[in-house]
C-alpha positions as CSV (number, residue, x, y, z in Angstrom):
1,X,9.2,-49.8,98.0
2,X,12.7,-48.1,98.7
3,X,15.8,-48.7,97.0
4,X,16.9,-50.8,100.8
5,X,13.6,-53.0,100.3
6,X,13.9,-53.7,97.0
7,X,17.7,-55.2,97.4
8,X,16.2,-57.2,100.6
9,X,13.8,-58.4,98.5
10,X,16.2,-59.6,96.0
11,X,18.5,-61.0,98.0
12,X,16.0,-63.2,99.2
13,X,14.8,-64.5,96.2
14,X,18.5,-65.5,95.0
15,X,18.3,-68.8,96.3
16,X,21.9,-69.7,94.9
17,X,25.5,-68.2,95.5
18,X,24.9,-64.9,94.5
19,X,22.1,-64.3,97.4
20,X,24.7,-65.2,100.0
21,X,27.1,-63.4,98.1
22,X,25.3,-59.9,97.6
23,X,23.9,-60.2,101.3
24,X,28.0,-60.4,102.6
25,X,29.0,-57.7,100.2
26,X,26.3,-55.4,100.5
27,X,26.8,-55.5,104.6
28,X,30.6,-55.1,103.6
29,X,30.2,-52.2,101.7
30,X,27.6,-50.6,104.0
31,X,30.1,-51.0,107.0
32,X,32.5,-49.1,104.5
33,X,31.2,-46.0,104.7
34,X,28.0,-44.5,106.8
35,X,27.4,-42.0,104.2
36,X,26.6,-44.7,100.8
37,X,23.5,-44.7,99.8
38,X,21.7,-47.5,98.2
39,X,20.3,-47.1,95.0
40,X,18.1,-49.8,92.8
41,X,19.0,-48.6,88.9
42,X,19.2,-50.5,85.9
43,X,16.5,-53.0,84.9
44,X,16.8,-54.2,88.9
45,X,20.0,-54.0,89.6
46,X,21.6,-52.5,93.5
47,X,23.9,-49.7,93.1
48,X,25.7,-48.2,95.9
49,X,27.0,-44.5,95.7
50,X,28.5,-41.9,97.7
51,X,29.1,-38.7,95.9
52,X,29.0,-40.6,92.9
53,X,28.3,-44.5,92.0
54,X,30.6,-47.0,93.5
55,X,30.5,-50.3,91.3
56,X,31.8,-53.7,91.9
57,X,31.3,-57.1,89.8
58,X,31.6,-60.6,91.6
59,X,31.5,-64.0,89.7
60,X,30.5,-67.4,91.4
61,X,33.2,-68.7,92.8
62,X,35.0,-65.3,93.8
63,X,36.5,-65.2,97.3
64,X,36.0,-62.0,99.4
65,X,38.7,-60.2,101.1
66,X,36.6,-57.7,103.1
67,X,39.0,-55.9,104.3
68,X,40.1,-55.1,100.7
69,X,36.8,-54.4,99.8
70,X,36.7,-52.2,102.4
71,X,39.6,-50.2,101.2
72,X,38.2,-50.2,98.3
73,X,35.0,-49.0,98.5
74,X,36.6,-45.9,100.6
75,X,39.4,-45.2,97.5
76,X,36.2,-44.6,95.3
77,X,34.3,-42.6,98.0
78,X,37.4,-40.4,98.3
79,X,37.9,-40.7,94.3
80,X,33.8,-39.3,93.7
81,X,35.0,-36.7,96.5
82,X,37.6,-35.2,94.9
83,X,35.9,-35.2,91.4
84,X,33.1,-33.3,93.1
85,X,35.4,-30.6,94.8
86,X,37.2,-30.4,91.3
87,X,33.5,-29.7,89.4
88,X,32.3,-27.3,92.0
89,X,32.5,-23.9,91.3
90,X,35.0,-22.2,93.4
91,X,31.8,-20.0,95.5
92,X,30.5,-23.5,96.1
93,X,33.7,-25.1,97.0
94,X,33.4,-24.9,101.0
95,X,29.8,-26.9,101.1
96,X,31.2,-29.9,99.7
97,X,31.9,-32.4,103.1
98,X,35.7,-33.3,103.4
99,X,35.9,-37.5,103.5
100,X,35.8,-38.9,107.2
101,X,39.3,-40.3,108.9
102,X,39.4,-43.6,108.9
C-alpha cells in the first residue's frame, strides 16, 4: 500500500474529530502545493514534504484558517528550497527547481 492509501485508510478509521480534521487539512495542504509529496513515517503517522518535511500539529478543538495554512505550507516549501540551494554544491546548483509564483 502507498504512503496516499495508507493516510485514506486512516482517515477512515478516525471516526472522531481528528478524521474530519486530517481529511480538511490534508486536502488543504495538498491544494498548497502540486509538488508535496505524501509520506507515511513514524509508527503510522502522515507526513507531507516538499524538498524537505513540512510538519504541522492540530488539537481538537482548533479552528482552521486555510488560507493561512496555505501560506504556510508554501513559507516552508520555499524555506526547504532555499536550504537545498544553500547545501548544494555550487556544480549542482542550476538543477535545483526555483519555487512556483503563486
Amino acid at each position: 500500500m502507498n504512503p496516499s492509501e495508507q493516510i485514506d485508510q486512516l482517515i477512515v478509521g478516525l471516526t472522531d474529530w481528528r478524521g474530519k480534521t486530517l481529511a480538511s487539512v490534508r486536502k488543504t495542504i495538498l491544494e498548497a502545493d502540486r509538488e508535496i509529496i505524501e509520506e507515511w513515517k513514524w509508527m503510522g503517522s502522515p507526513v507531507w514534504s516538499h524538498d524537505g518535511m513540512i510538519a504541522i500539529d492540530f488539537f481538537e478543538g482548533d479552528k482552521i484558517n486555510e488560507r493561512a495554512l496555505k501560506n504556510l505550507i508554501r513559507a516552508a516549501v520555499d524555506y526547504n528550497q532555499i536550504k537545498l540551494k544553500r547545501k548544494a554544491p555550487a556544480g549542482t546548483r542550476a538543477k535545483v527547481n526555483k519555487s512556483k509564483k503563486r
